[in-house]
C-alpha positions in Angstrom: 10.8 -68.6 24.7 9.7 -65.5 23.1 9.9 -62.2 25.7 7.8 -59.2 25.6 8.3 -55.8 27.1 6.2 -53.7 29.2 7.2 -49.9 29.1 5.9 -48.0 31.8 6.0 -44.3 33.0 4.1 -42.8 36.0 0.7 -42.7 34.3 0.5 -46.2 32.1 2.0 -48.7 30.8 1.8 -50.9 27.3 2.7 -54.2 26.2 4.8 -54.4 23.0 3.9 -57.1 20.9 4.4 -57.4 17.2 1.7 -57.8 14.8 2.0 -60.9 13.8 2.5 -62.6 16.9 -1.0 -61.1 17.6 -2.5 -63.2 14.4 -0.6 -66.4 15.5 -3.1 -66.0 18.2 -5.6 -64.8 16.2 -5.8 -61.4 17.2 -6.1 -58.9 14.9 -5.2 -55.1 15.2 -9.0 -54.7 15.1 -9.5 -56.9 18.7 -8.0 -54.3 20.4 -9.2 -50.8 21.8 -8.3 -47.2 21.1 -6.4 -46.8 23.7 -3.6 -48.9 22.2 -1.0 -47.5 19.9 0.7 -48.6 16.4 4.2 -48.1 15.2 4.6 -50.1 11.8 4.3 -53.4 12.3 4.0 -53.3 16.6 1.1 -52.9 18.6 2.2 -51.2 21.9 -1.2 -52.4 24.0 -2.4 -50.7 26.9 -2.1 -52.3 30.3 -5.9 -52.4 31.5 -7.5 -54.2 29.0 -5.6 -54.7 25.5 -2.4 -56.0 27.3 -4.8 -58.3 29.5 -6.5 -59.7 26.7 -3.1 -60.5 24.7 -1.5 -62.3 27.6 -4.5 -64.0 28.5 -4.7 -65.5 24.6 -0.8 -65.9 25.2 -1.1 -68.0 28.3 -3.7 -70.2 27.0 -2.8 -71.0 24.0 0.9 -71.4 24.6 1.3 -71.4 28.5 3.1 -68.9 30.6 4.6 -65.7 29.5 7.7 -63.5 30.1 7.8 -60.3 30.5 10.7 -57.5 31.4 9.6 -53.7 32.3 11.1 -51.0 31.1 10.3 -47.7 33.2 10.6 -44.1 32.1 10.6 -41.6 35.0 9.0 -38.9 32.2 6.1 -39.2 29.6 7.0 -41.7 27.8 7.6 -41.5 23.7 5.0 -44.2 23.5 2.3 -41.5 23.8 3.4 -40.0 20.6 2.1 -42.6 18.5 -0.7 -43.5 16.3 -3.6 -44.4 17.8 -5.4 -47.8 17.1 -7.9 -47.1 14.6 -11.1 -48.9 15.8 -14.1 -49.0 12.9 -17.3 -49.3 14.7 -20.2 -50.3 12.4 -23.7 -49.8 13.7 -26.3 -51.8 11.5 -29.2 -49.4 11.1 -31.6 -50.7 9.0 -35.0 -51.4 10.1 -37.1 -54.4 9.0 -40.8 -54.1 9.0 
């Protein structure tokens, strides 16, 4: 059974989960918030509502998931990252 990690420090805390175990789920790097962060081909989702929706995907599609923590007493490096990238598209166009 595949084992994820949660790294926490006194502020937050993020999921890591590779990209394409995201898309087995289908999730894409687009299905997740701002908040998140990137490092090549891992997401590193944020505990309130990225992480949530991952391991609820997770749990439902292939049943109960494990997860060890990892704590950092400082900031931890995970900050440093990339942000995810969201592209929000607004359809203006007005039909009379």
């Amino acid at each position: 059974m595949e084992k994820f990690i949660m790294h926490t420090d006194p502020g937050h805390g993020w999921l890591e989960v590779p990209v394409r175990t995201a898309n087995r789920l289908l999730l894409d790097v687009s299905d997740f918030s701002r908040y998140s962060f990137i490092r090549g081909d891992t997401l590193f989702l944020e505990e309130d509502c990225d992480a949530s929706l991952f391991i609820r995907c997770w749990e439902q599609a292939i049943g109960p998931i494990q997860i060890e923590e990892r704590y950092s007493q400082y900031e931890h490096w995970i900050r440093a990252l990339p942000r995810i990238e969201v592209e929000i598209y607004i359809d203006d166009e007005i039909i009379f």
